[in-house]
C-alpha positions as a Markdown table, in Angstrom:
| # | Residue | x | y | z |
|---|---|---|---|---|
| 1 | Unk | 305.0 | 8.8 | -74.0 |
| 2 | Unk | 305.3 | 9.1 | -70.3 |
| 3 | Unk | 308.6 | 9.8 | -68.7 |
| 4 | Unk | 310.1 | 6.6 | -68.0 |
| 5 | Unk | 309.9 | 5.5 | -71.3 |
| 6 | Unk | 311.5 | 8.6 | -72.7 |
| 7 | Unk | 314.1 | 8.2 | -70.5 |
| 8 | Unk | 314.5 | 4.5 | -71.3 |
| 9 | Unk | 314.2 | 5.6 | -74.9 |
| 10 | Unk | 317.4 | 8.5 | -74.2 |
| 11 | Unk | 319.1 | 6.3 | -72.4 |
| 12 | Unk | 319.6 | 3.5 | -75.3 |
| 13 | Unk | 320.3 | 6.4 | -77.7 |
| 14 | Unk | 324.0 | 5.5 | -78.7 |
| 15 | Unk | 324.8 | 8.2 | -81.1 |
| 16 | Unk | 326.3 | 11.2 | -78.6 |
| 17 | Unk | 325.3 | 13.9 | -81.0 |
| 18 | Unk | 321.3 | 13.0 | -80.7 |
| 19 | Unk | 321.4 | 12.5 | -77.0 |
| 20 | Unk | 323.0 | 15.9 | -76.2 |
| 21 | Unk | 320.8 | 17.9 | -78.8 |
| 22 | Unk | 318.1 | 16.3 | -76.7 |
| 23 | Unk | 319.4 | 17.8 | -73.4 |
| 24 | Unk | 320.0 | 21.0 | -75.1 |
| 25 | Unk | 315.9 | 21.4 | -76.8 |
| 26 | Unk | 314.4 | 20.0 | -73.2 |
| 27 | Unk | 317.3 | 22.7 | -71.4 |
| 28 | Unk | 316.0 | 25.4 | -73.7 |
| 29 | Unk | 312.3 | 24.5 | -73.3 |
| 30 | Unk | 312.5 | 24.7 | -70.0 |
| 31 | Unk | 311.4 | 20.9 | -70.0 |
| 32 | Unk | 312.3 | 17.8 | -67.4 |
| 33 | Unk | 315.6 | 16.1 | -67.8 |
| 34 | Unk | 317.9 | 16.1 | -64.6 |
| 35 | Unk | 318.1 | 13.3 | -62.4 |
| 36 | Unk | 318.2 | 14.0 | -58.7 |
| 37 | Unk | 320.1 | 12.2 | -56.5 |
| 38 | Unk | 319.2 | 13.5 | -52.9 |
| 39 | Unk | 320.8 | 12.4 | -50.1 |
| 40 | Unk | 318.8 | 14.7 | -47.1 |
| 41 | Unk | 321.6 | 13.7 | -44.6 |
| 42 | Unk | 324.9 | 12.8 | -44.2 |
| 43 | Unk | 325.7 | 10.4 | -40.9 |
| 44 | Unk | 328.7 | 11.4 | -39.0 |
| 45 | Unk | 330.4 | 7.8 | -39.8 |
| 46 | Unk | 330.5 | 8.6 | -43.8 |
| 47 | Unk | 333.2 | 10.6 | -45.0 |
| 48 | Unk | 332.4 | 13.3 | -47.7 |
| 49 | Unk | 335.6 | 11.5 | -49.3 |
| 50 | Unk | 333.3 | 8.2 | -49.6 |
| 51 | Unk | 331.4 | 10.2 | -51.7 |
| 52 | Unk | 333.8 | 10.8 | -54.5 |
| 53 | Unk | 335.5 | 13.8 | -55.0 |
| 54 | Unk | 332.8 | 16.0 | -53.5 |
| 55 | Unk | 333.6 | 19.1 | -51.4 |
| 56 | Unk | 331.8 | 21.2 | -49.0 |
| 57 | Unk | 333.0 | 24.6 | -51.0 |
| 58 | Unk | 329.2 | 25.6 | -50.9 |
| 59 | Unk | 327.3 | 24.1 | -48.0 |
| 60 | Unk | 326.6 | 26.1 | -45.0 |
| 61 | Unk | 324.5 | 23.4 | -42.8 |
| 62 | Unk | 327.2 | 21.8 | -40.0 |
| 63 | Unk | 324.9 | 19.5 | -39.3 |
| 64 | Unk | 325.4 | 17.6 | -42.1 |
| 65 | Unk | 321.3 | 17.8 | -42.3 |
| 66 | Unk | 318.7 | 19.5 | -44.8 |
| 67 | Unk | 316.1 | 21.4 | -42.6 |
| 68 | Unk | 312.3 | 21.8 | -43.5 |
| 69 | Unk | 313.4 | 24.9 | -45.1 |
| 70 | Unk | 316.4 | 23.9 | -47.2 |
| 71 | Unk | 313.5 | 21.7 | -48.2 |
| 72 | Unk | 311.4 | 23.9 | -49.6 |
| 73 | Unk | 314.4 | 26.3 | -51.4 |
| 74 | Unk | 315.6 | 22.8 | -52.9 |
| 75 | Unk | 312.2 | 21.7 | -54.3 |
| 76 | Unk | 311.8 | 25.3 | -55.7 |
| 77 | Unk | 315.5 | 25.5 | -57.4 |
| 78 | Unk | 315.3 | 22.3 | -59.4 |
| 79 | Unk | 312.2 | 20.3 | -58.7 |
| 80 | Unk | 310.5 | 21.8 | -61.9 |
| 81 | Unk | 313.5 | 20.8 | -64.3 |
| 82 | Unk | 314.0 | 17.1 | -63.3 |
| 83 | Unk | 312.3 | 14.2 | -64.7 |
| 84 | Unk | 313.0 | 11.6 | -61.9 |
| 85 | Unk | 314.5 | 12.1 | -58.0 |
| 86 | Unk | 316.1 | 9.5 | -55.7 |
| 87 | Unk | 316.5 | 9.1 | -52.7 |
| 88 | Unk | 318.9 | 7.8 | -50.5 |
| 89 | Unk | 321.9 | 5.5 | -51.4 |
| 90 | Unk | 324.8 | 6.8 | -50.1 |
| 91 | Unk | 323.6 | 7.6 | -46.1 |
| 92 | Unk | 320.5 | 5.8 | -44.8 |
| 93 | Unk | 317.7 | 7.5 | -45.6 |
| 94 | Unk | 314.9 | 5.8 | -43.7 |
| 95 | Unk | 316.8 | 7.3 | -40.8 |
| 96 | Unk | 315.8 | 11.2 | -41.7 |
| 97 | Unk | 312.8 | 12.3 | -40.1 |
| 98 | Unk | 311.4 | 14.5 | -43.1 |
| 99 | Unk | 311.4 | 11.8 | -46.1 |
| 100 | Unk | 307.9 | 12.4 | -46.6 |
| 101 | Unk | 308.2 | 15.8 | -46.7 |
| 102 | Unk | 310.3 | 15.6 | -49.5 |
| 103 | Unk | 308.0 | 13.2 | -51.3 |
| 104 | Unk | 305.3 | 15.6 | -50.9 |
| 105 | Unk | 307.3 | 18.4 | -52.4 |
| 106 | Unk | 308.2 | 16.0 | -55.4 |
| 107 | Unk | 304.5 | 15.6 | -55.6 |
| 108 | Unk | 303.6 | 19.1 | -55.5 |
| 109 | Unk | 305.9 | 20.3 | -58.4 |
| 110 | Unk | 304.9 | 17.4 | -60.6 |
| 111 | Unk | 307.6 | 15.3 | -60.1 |
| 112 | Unk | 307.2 | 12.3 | -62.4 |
| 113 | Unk | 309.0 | 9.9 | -61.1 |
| 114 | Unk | 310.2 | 9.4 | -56.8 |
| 115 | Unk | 312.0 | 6.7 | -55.9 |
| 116 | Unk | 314.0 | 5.1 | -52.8 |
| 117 | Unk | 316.6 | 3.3 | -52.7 |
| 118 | Unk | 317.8 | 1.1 | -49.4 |
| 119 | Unk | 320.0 | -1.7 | -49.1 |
| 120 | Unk | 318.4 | -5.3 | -48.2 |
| 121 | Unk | 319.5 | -4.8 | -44.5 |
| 122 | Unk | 317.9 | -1.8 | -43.9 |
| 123 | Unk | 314.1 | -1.4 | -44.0 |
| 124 | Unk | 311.2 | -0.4 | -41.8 |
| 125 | Unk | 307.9 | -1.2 | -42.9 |
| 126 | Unk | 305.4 | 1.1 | -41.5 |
| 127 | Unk | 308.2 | 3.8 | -42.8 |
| 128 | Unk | 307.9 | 2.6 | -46.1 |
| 129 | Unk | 304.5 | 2.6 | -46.3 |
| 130 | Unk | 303.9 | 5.7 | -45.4 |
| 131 | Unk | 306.4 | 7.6 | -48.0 |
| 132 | Unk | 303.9 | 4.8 | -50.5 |
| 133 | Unk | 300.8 | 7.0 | -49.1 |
| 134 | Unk | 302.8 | 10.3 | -49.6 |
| 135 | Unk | 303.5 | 9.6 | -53.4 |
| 136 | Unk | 306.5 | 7.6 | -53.8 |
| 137 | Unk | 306.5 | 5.5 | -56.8 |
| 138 | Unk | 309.4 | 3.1 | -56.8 |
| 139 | Unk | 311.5 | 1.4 | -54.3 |
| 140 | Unk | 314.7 | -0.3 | -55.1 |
| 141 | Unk | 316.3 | -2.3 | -52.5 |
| 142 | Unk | 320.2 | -3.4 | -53.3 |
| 143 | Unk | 320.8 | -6.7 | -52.3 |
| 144 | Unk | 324.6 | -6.3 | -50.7 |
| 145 | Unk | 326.6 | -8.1 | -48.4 |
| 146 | Unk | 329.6 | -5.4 | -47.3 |
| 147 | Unk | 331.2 | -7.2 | -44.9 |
| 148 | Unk | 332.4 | -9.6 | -47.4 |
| 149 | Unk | 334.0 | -7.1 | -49.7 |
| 150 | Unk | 331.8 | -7.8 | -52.4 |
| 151 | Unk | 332.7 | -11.1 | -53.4 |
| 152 | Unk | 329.5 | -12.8 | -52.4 |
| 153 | Unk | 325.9 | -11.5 | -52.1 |
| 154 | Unk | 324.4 | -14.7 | -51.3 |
| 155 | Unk | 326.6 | -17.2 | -49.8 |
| 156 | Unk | 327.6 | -15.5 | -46.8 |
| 157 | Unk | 324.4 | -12.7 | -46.4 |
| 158 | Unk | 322.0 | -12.6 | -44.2 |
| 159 | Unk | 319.1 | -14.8 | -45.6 |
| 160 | Unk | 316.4 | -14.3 | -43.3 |
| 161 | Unk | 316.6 | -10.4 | -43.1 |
| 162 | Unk | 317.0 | -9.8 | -46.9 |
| 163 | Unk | 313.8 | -12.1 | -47.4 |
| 164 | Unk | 312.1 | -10.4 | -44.8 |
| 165 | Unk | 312.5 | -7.1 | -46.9 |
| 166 | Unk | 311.2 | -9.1 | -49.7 |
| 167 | Unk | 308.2 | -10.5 | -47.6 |
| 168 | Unk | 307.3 | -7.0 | -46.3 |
| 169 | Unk | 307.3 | -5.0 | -49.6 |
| 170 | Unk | 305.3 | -8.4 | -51.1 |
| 171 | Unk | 302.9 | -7.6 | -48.4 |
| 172 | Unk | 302.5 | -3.7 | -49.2 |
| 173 | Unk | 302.2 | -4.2 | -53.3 |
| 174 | Unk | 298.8 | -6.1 | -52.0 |
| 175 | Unk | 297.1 | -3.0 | -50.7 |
| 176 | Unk | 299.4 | -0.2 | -52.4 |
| 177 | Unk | 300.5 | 0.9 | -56.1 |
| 178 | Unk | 304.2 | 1.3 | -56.2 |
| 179 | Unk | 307.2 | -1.0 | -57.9 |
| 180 | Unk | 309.7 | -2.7 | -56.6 |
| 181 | Unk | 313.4 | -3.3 | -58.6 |
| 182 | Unk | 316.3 | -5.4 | -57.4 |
| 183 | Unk | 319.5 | -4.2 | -58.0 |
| 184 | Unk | 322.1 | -6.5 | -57.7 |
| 185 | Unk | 325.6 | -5.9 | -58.9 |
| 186 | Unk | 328.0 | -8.6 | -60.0 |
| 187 | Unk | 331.3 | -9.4 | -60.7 |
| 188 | Unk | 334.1 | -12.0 | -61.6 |
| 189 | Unk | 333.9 | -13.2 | -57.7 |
| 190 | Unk | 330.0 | -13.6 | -57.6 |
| 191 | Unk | 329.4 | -14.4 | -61.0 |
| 192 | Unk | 328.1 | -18.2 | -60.7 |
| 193 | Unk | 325.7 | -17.2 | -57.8 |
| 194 | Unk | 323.7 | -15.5 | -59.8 |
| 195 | Unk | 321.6 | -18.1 | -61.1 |
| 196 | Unk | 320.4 | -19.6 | -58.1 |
| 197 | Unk | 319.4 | -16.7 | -57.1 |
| 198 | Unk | 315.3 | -17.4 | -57.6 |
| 199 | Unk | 316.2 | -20.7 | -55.3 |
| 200 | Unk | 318.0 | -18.5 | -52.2 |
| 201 | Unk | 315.0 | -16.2 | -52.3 |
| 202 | Unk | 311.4 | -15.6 | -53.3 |
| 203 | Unk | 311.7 | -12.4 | -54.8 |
| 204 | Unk | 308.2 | -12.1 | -56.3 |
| 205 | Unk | 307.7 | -8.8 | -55.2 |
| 206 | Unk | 309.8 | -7.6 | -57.8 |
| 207 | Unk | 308.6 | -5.9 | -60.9 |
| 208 | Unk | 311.9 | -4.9 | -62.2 |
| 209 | Unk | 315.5 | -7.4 | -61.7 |
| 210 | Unk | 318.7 | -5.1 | -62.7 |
| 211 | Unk | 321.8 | -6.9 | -63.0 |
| 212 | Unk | 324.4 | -4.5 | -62.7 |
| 213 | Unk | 328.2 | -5.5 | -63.7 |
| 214 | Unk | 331.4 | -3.7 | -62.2 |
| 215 | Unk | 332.6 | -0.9 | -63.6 |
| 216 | Unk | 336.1 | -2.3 | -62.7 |
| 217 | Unk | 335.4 | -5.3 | -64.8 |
| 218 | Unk | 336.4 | -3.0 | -67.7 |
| 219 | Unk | 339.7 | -2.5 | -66.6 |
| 220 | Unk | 342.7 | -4.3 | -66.6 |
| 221 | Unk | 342.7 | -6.1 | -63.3 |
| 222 | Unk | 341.5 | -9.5 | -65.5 |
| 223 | Unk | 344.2 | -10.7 | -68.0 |
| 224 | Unk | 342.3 | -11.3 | -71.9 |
| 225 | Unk | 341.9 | -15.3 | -71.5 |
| 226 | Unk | 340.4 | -14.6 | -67.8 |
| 227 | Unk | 338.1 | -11.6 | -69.0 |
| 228 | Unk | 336.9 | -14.0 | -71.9 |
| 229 | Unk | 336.0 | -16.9 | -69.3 |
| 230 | Unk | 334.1 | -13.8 | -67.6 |
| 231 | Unk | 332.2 | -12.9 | -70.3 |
| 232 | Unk | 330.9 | -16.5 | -71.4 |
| 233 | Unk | 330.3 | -17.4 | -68.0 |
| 234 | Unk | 328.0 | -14.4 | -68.0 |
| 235 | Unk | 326.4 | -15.7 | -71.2 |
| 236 | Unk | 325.4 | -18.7 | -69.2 |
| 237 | Unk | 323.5 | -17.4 | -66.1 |
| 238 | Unk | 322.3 | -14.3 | -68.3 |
| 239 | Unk | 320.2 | -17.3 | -70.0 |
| 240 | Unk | 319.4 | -18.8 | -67.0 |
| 241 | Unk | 318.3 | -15.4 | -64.9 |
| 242 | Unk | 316.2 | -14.6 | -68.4 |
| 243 | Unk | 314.4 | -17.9 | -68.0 |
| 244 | Unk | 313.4 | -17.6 | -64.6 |
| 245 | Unk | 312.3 | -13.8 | -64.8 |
| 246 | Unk | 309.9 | -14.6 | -67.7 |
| 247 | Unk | 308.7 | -17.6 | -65.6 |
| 248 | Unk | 308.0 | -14.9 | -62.5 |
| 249 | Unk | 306.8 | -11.5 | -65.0 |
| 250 | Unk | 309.8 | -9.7 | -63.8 |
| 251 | Unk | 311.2 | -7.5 | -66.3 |
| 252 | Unk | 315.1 | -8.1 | -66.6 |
| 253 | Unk | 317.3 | -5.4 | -67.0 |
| 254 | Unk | 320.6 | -6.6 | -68.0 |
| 255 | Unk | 323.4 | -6.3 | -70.8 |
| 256 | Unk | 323.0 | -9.1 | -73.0 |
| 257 | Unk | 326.6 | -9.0 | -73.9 |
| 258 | Unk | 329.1 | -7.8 | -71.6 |
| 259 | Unk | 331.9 | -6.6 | -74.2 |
| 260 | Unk | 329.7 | -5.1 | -76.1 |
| 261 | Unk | 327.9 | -3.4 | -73.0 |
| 262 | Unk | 331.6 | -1.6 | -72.1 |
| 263 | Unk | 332.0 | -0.6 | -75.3 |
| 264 | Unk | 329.0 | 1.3 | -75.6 |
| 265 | Unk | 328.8 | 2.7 | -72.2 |
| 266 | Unk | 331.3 | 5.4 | -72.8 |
| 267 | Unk | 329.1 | 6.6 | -75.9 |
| 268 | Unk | 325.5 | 6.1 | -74.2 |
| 269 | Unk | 326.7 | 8.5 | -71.1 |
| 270 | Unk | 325.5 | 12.0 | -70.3 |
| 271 | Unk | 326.0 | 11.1 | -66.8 |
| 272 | Unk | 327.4 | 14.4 | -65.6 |
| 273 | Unk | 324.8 | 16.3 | -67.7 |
| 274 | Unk | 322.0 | 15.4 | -66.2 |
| 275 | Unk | 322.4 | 14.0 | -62.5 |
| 276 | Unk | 322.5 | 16.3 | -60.1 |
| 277 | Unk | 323.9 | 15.0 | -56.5 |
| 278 | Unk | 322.0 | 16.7 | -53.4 |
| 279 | Unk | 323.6 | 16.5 | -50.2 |
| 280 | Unk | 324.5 | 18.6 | -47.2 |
| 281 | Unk | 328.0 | 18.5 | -48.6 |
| 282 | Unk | 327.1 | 19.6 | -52.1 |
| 283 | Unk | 324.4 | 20.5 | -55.0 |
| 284 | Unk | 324.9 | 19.5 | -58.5 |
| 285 | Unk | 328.4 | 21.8 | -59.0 |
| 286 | Unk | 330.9 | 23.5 | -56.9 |
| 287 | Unk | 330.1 | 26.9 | -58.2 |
| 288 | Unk | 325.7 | 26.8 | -57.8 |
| 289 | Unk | 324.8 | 29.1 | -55.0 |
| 290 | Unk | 321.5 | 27.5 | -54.8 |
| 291 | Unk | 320.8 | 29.9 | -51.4 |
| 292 | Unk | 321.3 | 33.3 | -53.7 |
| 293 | Unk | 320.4 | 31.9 | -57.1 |
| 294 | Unk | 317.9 | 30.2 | -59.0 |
| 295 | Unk | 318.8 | 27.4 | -61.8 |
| 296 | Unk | 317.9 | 29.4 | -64.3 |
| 297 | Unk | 319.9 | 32.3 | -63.1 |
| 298 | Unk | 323.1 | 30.0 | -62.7 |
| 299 | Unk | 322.6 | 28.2 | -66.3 |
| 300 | Unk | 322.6 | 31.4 | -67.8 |
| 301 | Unk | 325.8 | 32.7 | -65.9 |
| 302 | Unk | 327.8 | 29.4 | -67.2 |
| 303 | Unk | 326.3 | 29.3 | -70.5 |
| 304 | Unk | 324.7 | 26.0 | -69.7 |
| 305 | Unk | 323.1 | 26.1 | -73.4 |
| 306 | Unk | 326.1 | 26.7 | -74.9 |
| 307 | Unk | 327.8 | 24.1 | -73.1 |
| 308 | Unk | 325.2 | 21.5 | -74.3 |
| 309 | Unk | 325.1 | 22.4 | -78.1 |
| 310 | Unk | 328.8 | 22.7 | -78.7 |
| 311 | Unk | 329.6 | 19.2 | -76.7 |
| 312 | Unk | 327.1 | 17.9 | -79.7 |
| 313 | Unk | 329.2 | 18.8 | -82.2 |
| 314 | Unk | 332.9 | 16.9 | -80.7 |
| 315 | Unk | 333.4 | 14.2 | -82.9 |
| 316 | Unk | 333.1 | 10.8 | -82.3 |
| 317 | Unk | 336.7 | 9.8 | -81.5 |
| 318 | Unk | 337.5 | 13.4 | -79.9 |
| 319 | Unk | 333.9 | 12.5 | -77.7 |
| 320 | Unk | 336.1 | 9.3 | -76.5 |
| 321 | Unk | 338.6 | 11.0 | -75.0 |
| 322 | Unk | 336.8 | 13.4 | -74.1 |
| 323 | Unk | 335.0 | 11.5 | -71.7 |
């Protein structure tokens, strides 16, 4: 089984007990299962607070900026334990100058899985080919509109540049092996563009469609009657997008059921188990001194395994609040 099916396999793995006795046998036999997240630089413009609650407790870069040998150190800290790395999605990432760099290092310790990740406004061709050459197996472009505050990804976006992302990458699958996913994420505002979205754009470059709903969309902002209206709504185009994707051979990754898809997420979660956040600003947790220890070295200091096993063992409704 290669690695993105395992991790497609972990990731529909309900049961909290299985998934974390998982993490605990790959953590102990030194196998692959963190999730990188690597953003190389940080632009000036983007707060560390936009990032969540990250600090800069343990950076010493001031230039906000990996160098060719933070690089290296990196790769040789946690390259060998993670199953998949990503880059970008937080600062524009086209915009570092050692991008394929990074995807040779990924290459050289055997990483399984590199991917990219750029919004639909920002793209450069000859870049992007380029990091393809190097190794890189997957871009996802995130169709957005942000000047609209979310509320419509279609309607009001630029058309002729996100189709000329579409028109480019359509252009690259012909001569090079990589896949393409969509993300596009959704909620009470935007909900009834979503099904014309094969008639605003060609997007047959896509192997992979992921329809992503809100996390807000959980909470209480929509009164019972108006979440219910949300919900079947969603029915609706979810039939619609299925039809079309089928029609094109793009796989569909979607919830099929959006109360159901809530309910489960809280149980289906090992999120702060297995991705680890690289950035200037921070890497993976406060208290990693990635520059004076190795992972190894710093799982065994916090009892990493321990952690693991006895979070296996919280019961189910304790392993709600928990989380």
């Amino acid at each position: 089984m290669n690695i993105k099916k395992q991790l497609d396999v972990i990731r529909k793995i309900v049961r909290h007990r299985i998934k974390f006795l998982t993490i605990y046998f790959q953590h102990r036999l030194n196998q692959r299962y963190l999730r990188i997240h690597l953003d190389p630089s940080i632009e000036s413009t983007i707060s560390v607070n936009s990032l969540g609650s990250f600090t800069t407790q343990n950076s010493k870069i001031s230039d906000k900026r990996f160098n060719e040998e933070d690089l290296k150190l990196i790769a040789n800290r946690v390259f060998k334990r993670a199953s998949k790395i990503q880059l970008g999605g937080v600062s524009g990432p086209l915009n570092y100058p050692m991008l394929i760099k990074i995807v040779a290092l990924g290459k050289q310790y055997k990483m399984p899985f590199i991917t990219l990740k750029i919004s639909s406004s920002n793209v450069c061709e000859l870049s992007i080919e380029k990091l393809i050459q190097a190794g890189l197996d997957e871009i996802i472009v995130c169709v957005e509109n942000p000047n609209c505050n979310e509320k419509s990804f279609m309607h009001r976006a630029n058309h002729e540049r996100i189709q000329t992302v579409f028109s480019a990458l359509k252009t690259l699958k012909k001569s090079h092996d990589f896949q393409v996913k969509i993300d596009i994420n959704f909620n009470s505002d935007n909900i009834f563009e979503l099904q014309y979205l094969f008639s605003y754009f060609d997007i047959s470059c896509a192997d992979v469609l992921q329809l992503i709903p809100d996390k807000r969309l959980n909470r209480s902002h929509l009164n019972d009657d108006t979440q219910f209206s949300f919900y079947e709504d969603y029915l609706d185009v979810f039939s619609i997008i299925k039809t079309e994707c089928l029609k094109h051979k793009i796989i569909l990754k979607a919830p099929k059921n959006l109360e159901k898809y809530y309910r489960e997420q809280i149980l289906k979660t090992v999120f702060d188990y297995t991705f680890c956040y690289i950035s200037p600003s921070k890497f993976w947790k406060d208290d990693f001194m990635w520059r004076e220890e190795t992972f190894k070295d710093y799982c065994k200091r916090i009892e990493w395994s321990k952690t693991l096993a006895s979070t296996a063992l919280i019961p189910r409704y304790e392993f709600r609040m928990y989380l």
